[in-house]
C-alpha positions as CSV (number, residue, x, y, z in Angstrom):
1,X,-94.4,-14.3,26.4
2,X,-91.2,-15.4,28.6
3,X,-92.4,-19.0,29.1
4,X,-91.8,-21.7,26.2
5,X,-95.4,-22.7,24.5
6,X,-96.3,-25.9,26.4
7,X,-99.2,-26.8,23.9
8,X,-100.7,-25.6,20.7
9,X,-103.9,-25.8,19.3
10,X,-105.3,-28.8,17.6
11,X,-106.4,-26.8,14.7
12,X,-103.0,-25.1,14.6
13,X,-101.7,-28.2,14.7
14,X,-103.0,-29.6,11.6
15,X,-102.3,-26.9,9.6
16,X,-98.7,-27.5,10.8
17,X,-97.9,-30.9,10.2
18,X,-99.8,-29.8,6.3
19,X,-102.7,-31.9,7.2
20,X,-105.0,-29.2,6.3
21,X,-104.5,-26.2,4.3
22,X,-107.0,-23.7,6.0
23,X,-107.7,-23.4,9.4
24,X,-111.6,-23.7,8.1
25,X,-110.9,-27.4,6.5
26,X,-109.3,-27.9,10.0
27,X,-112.4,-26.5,11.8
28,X,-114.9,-28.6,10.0
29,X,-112.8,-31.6,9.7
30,X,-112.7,-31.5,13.8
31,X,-116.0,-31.0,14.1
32,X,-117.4,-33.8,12.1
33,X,-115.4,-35.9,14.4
34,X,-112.9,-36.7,12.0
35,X,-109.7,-36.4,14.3
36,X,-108.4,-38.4,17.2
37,X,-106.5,-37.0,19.9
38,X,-104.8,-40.1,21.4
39,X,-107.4,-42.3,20.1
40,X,-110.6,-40.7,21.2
41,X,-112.3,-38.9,18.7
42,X,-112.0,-34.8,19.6
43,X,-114.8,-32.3,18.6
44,X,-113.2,-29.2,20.1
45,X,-110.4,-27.4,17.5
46,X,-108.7,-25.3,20.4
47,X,-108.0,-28.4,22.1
48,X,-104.1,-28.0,23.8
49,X,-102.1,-30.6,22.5
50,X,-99.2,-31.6,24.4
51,X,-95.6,-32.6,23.7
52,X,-96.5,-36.6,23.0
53,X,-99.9,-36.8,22.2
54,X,-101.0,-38.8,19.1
55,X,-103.3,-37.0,16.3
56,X,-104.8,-38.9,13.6
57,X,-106.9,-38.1,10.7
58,X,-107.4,-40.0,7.6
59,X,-105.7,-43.1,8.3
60,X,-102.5,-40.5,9.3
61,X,-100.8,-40.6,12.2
62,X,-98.8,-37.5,13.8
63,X,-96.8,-37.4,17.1
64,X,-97.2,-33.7,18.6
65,X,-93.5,-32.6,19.4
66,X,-93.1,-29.1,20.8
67,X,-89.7,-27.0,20.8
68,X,-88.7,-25.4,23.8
69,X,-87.6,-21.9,23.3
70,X,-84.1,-20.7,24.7
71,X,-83.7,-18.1,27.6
């Protein structure tokens, strides 16, 4: 791909920042409405997360920051 990832998956995401361990503890987590996405509980685990938006599960709070690949 020859653009820079603008987003990545809420599920992805978690396993990331080491919120989760499995992207299945992410899935279920997600879908028993356990995570905010900016405050608003989100149900969907492909959700696209942007560079700023705030996730937050179990009283933890991550920033979503994205790199931006070279040319």
């Amino acid at each position: 791909m020859s653009e820079a990832q603008a987003f990545i998956k809420l599920d992805q995401f978690l396993k990331l920042v080491g919120a989760v361990q499995t992207g299945g503890q992410a899935k279920i987590l997600i879908q028993e409405g356990e995570v905010l996405v900016n405050g608003e509980v989100e149900t969907r685990r492909g959700r696209k997360l942007q560079a700023g938006d705030q996730v937050t599960l179990a009283q933890m709070h991550y920033t979503v920051q994205l790199k931006a690949s070279g040319p």
